[in-house]
VOMIKE-243792 format. One record per residue (C-alpha): x, y negated, z negated. Coordinates in steps of 0.001 Angstrom, whole numbers, padded with zeros to 6 digits, always signed. Example, Ala and Ser with C-alpha at 12.3 -4.5 7.8 and 13.67 -1.06 7.14 Angstrom:
<recs>
+012300+004500-007800;+013670+001060-007140;
</recs>
This chain:
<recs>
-021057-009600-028292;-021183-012822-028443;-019344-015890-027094;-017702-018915-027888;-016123-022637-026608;-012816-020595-027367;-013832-018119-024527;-014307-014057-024106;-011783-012366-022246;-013025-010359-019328;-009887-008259-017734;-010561-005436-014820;-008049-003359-013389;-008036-001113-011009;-007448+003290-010903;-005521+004662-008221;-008670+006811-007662;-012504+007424-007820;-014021+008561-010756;-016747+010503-012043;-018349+008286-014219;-020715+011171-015394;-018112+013612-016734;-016049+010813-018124;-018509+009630-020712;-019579+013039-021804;-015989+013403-022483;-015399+009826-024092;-015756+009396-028105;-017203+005811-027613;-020936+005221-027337;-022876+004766-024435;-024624+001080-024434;-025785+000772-020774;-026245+002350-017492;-026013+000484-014499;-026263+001891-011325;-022632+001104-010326;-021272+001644-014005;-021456+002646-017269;-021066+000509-020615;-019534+001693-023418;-018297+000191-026611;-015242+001469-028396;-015783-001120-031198;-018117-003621-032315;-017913-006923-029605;-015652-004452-027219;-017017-003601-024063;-015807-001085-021454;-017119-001062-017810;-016151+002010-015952;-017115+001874-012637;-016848+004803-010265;-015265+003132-006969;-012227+003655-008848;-011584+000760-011655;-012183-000575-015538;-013239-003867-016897;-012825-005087-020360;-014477-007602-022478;-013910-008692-025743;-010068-008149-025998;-007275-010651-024932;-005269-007774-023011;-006002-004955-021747;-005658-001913-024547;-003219+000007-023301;-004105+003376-025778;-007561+003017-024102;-006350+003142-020862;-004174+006046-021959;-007313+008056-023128;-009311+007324-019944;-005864+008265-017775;-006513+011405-019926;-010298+012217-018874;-010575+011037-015697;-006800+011928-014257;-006547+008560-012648;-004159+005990-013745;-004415+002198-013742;-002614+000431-011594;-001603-002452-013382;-000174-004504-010664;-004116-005010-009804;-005372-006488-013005;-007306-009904-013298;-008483-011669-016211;-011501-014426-016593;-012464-015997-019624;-015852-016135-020770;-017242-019807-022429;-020327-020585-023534;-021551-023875-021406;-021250-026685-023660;-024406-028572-024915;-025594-030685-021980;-024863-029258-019292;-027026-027446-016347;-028079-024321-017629;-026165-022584-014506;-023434-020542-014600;-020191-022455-013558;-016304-021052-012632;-013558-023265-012948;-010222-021282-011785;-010127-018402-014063;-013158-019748-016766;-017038-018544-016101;-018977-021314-018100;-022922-018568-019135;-025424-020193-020436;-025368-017585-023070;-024335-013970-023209;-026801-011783-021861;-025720-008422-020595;-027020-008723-016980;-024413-012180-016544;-021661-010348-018353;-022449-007324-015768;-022216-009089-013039;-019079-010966-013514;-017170-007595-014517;-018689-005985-011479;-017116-008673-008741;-013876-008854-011257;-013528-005277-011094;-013931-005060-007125;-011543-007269-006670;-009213-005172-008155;-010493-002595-006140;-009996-004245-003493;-006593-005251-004362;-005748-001711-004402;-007305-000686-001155;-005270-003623+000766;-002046-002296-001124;-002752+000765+000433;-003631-000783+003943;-000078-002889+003925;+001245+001329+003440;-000557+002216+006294;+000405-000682+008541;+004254-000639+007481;+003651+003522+009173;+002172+002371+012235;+005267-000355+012377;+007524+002497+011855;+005629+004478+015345;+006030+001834+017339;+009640+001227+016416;+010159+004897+017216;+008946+004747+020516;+010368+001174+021108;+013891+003087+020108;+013598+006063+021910;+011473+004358+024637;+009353+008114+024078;+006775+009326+021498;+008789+011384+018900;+009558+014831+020032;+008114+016716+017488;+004160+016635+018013;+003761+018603+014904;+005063+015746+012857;+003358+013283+014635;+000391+015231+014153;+000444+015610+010742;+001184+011499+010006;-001349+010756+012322;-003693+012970+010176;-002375+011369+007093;-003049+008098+007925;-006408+008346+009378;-007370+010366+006363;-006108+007815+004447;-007989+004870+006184;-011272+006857+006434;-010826+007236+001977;-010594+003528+002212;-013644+003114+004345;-015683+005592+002264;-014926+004744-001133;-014510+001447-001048;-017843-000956-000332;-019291-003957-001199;-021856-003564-003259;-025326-004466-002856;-026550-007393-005014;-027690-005504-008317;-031137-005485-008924;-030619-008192-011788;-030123-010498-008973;-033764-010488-007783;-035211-010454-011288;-032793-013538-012409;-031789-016417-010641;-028886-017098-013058;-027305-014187-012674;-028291-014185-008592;-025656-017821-008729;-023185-016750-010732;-022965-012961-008542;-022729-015437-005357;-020469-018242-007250;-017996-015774-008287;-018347-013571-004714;-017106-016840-002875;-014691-017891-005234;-012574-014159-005245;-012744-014243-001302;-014181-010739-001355;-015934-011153+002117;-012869-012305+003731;-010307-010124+001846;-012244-006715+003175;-012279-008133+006811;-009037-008422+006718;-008364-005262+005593;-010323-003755+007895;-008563-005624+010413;-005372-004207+009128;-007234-000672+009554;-008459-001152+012948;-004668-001903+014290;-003216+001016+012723;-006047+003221+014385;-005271+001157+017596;-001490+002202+017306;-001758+006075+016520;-004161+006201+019234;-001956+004746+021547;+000846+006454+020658;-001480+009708+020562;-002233+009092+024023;+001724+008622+024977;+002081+011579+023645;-000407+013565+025425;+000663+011870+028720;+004327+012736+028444;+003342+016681+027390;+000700+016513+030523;+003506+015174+032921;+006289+017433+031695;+003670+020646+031970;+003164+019028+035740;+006731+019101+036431;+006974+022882+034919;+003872+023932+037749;+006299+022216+039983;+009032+024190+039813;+007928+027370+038913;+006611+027186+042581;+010166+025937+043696;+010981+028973+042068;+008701+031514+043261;+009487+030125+047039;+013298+029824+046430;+013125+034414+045374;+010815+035005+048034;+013213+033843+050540;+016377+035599+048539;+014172+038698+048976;+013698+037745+052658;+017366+037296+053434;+018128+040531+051267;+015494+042419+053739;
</recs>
């Protein structure tokens, strides 16, 4: 592939799904240049590369945007579409003469010592989770702007929403939702390359501190815990107000039962 003091661009974005990585190259016309565990590399044209990464998202290297007929294709194979919103672009430089043979980031440049497919890996593995990740606390703002939307209900009506059924079925939506997150979404262990090579062990850790990744998914789990925290409560509101009005129903059906059996008294 090569690369150059001009720079490679390296561009992920994310899918607004999963995807079987499998089926998808069987299906694609481009050749198959690598397998790693968490993605396949293919290469649609001589110095293009195309990671495709089943937790749901696509890096690039080699062009200076991302090709939007490509995309198209893939939208085509896999059924999932790229969510555009998500992308983020690094440049690729080779390390000028001199320097520490380390990898180096400087905002959106990653200074390699050379080009070696394990470093090149790496960085389009943490590029592309971020946009994963991106996606996943779009999804969580959804989920938390629902559980607002609960409590404002019951803050109006100063009563869960009449109709269980309903709330029943959002509930179910948004934990289904949240538990997708939680499943799909991961961060990865440190590939294998990292143990065999130190340089591409700093620049996985370099570039895991410098896109936040640690503290973006705690705070989307955050986000995820207080909608569960909400739904539950407003589960268990629910269930309170059905147990007290099916008290109150016991109640006076006996005031009932009492109030005939005297009428049938008197009538006697």
């Amino acid at each position: 592939m090569g690369l150059s003091t001009e720079g490679t661009p390296l561009t992920a974005v994310a899918l607004d799904g999963t995807v079987d990585v499998a089926a998808a190259v069987k299906a694609l016309p481009w050749p198959e240049r690598h397998r790693y565990p968490y993605a396949t590399v293919l290469e649609p044209e001589a110095g293009e590369r195309i990671f495709l990464f089943h937790f749901g998202a696509v890096a690039q290297v080699g062009r200076a945007a991302l090709d939007v007929d490509r995309l198209r294709m893939l939208t085509e194979i896999t059924g999932r579409r790229p969510l555009y919103r998500t992308s983020e672009t690094y440049t690729l430089v080779e390390a000028a003469e001199g320097t520490p043979a380390t990898p180096r980031i400087d905002w959106d440049r990653i200074a390699l010592p050379d080009d070696r497919p394990d470093l090149v890996a790496a960085a389009a593995l943490l590029i592309a989770q971020s946009a994963a990740l991106e996606r996943y606390e779009i999804a969580a703002d959804g989920l938390v702007e629902e559980a607002l939307e609960l409590a404002r209900e019951l803050e109006r009506a100063g009563r869960p929403p009449r109709r269980s059924g309903d709330l029943v079925r959002r509930v179910g939506r948004i934990t289904g939702e949240r538990l997708g997150m939680t499943r799909w979404f991961y961060l990865v262990d440190r590939p294998e390359e990292t143990w065999r090579d130190p340089r591409v062990a700093e620049l996985y850790d370099a570039l895991f501190q410098d896109l936040e990744l640690a503290r973006r998914h705690e705070a989307m789990l955050h986000k995820l815990r207080a909608v569960e925290e909400t739904t539950e409560m407003v589960i268990d509101l629910g269930h309170g107000r059905q147990s007290t009005q099916l008290e109150w129903a016991v109640v006076l059906l006996i005031v009932f039962e009492i109030l005939f059996s005297l009428w049938e008294h008197f009538l006697a």
